[in-house]
N, C-alpha and C positions, 0 to 999 in steps of 0.2 A: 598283761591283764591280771595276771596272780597278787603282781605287785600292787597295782591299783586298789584291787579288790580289799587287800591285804589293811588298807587305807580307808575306804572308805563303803565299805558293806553295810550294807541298813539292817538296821537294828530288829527284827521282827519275830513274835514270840515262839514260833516254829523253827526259826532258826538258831545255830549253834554259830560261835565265834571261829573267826576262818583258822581250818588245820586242828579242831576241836572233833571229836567222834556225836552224830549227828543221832536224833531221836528217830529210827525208822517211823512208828507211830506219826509223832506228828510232822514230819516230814510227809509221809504218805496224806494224810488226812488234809495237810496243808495245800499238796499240789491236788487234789479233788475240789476244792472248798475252790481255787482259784481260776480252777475253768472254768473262764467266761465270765468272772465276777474280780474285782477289783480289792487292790492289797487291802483300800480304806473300807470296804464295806466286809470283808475276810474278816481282818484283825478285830475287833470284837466278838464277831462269831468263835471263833477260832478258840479266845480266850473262855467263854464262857463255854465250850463244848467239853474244853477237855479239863476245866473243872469239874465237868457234872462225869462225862467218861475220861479217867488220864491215861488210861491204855486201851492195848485192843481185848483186853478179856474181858474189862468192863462193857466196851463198846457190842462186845459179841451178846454179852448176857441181855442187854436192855431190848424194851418190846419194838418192834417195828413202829406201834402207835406212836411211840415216845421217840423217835427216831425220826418219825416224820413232822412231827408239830416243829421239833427241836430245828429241824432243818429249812420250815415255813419262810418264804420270803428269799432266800439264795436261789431261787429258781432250779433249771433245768434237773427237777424232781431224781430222775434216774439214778443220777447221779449218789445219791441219799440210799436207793434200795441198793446198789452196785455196794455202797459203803459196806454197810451191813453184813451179805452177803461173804464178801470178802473179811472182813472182821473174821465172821462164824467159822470160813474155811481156815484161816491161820492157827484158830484154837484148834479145832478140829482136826486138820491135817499136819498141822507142822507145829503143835506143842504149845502155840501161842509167841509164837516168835516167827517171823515174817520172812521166807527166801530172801539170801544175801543175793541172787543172780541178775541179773534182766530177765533171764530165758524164766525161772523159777515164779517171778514174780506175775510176768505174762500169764502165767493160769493159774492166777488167783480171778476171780468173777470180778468184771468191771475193768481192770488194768490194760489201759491201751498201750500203746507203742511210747507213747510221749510220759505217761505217770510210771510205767516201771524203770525205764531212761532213768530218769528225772532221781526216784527212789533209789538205783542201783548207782548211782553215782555219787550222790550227796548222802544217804544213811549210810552205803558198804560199800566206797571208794572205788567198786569197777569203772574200766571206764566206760565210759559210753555217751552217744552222741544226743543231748537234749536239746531241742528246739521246740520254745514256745515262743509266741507272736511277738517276744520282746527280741530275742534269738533272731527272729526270721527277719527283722526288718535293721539289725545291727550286718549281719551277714549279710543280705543281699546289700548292702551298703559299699561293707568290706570290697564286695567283687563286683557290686556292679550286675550284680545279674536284672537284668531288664526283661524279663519273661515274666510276663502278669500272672498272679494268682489266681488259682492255685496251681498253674499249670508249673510255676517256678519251685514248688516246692521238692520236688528227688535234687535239684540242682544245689538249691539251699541244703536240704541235708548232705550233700557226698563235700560239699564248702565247708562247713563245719568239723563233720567227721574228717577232715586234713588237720585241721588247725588244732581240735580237742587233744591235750595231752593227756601221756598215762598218769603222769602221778597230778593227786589234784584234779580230777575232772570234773568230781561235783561243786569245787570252789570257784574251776572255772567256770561250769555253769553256772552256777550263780552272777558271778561276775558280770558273764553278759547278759543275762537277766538285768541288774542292777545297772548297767549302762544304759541299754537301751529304755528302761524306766526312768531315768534320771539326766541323762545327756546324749542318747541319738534316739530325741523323742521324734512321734509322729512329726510335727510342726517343729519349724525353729531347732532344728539338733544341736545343742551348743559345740561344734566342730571342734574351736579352741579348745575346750575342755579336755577333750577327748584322748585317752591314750594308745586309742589307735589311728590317729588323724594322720598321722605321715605316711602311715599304708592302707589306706583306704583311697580304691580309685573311685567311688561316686564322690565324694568332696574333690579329687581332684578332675573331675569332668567337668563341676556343677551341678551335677544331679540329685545329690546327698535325699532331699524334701521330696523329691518324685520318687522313691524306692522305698517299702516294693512295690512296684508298680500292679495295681490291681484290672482283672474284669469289670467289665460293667457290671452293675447290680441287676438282676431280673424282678420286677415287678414280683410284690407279696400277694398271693391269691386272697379277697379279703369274706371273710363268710361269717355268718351269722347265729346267734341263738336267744335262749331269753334264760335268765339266770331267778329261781322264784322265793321269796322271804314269805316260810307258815309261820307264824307269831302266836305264841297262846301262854298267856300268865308272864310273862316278861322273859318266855323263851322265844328260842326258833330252834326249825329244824333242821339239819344236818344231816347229810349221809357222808359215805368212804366211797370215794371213784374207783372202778376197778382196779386193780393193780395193773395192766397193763392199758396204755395209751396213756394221753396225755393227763400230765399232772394225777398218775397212777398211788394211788393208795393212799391219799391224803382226804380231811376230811374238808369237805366243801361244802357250798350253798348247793342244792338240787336243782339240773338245767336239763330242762329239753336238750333235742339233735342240735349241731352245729352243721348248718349247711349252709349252700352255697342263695340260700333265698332267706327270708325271715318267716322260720318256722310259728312265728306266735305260741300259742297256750299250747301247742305238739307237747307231750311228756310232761305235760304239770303233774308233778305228785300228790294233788290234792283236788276236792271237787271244788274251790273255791266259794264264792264269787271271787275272782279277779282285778286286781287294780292297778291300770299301767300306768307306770312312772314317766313323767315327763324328757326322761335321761336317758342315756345309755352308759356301758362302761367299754372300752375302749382295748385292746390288751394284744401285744405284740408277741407272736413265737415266730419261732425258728424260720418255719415254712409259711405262715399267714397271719395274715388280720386277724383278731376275733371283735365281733360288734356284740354283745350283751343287753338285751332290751329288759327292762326290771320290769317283775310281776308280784305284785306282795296280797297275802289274804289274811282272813284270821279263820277260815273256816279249818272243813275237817280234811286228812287225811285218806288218801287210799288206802282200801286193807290188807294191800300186799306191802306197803311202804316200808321201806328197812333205814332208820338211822336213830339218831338220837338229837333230844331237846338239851339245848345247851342253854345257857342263862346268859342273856342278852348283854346284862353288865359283866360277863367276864369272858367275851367272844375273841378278845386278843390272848386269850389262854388255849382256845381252839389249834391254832397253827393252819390257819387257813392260810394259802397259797394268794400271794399279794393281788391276783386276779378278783377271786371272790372277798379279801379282806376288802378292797375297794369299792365292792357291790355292796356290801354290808355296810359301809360309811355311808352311801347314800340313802340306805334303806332306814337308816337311822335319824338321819337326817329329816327326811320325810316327814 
């Protein structure tokens, strides 16, 4: 695999050339940025984040606000306040230079099992066992493990942690990263290609395309709310979601309740009159549906209302979260 790797590693702006000493920084920021989002939609971001922050002491000093706009559109928001957090504690607690450990890294805020891994072996050479979804479905390959998701996953890792060597473990990791991105993809794994085809027993069953073999999916619960556009002199208004729950600390269009029926005008921020759009906006999380019914007004303001008037033509300077950026396309539209 080293050998391989050694050959043919992709090119990407967070990483270093293989057997080269690695950027914890963007190493770390690189494997946050990629849960759950893809290299092609990363690498721009990526490029443009750590021009504006190139380390973690800039990253620590910058505002929350400016943290979340910045991060608008990558979704699973958390992700973004966890950044932060973590940034602060580095400066904070460890001088601005980030635990060489796994164990050390683990209690930094945010750092699960799989990004201190990941960090401890490709920034500071320990070894340790990384498995990400690209990992998971090369390995259960490897062995053949046919125990559906996620119930196969302790099997998958104690698989890997055999095979991980000491010296080199963040290149191997990488390595099979870059395999199973590029040749034992989901469909079609080009097997030929492959340089671990002669020991891999799901190619030689036939099974290579059926692993890993997953659970059924359970039905997304799907629930509702109404998302509202105040308009007045070529603004609108804006508030900040709580910091906790979803899409926490970002600035948004102002929605009633999300519940399980269609709450209507519940929680309009304003006395209206009201004007309902013929649309809805559609928006997929984790755990459910959301159905978004639009309500736009020009009247006035409740007098407890808290947010601000942002100016209509410069509303992608906002960092509103690709949910309400979309409700905002229609309301413009309109």
């Amino acid at each position: 695999m080293l050998a391989w790797y050694d050959r043919h590693a992709r090119d990407l702006p967070w990483r270093s050339k293989p057997g080269e000493v690695a950027d914890p920084y963007r190493v770390w920021l690189s494997e946050v940025m990629l849960q759950q989002t893809t290299v092609a939609a990363v690498t721009p971001r990526f490029t443009a984040w750590v021009a504006r922050w190139p380390d973690v002491a800039s990253l620590a000093a910058a505002s929350d606000e400016d943290i979340m706009a910045a991060w608008a559109g990558l979704g699973y928001y958390a992700r973004a306040r966890n950044l932060v957090k973590a940034a602060r504690a580095v400066v904070a607690e460890h001088g601005g230079h980030f635990p060489s450990t796994e164990a050390g890294l683990r209690a930094l805020p945010g750092l699960g099992a799989y990004t201190a891994a990941a960090v401890a072996a490709i920034a500071f050479g320990e070894r340790a066992v990384v498995v990400d979804a690209n990992v998971e479905r090369v390995v259960a390959r490897l062995f053949a493990i046919q125990v559906p998701l996620p119930s196969a996953r302790p099997a998958i890792r104690e698989a890997t942690d055999r095979i991980t060597p000491n010296a080199r473990s963040g290149d191997f990791a990488q390595a099979m990263m870059d395999l199973g991105s590029s040749i034992c993809t989901v469909r079609k794994p080009q097997c030929l290609l492959c340089p671990l085809a002669l020991d891999c027993r799901a190619r030689a069953e036939g099974i290579a395309e059926t692993l890993p073999a997953k659970a059924p999916k359970k039905k997304r619960p799907y629930r509702h709310g109404t998302v509202f556009w105040i308009e007045r002199e070529g603004r609108v208004w804006l508030v900040r979601r709580p910091d906790k729950g979803m899409l926490g600390g970002m600035r948004a269009l102002p929605t009633g309740p999300w519940a399980d029926d269609r709450p209507g005008l519940a929680g309009a921020p304003g006395r209206g009159p009201w004007t309902m759009l013929n649309e809805t906006v559609v928006h997929g999380f984790t755990h459910f549906e959301l159905e978004l019914a639009l309500a736009r007004s020009e009247g006035g303001l409740d007098d407890s209302a808290v947010g601000e008037w942002w100016p209509i033509a410069d509303l992608g300077t906002a960092g509103l979260p690709t949910l309400f950026a979309r409700a905002a396309d229609h309301f413009k539209r309109a």
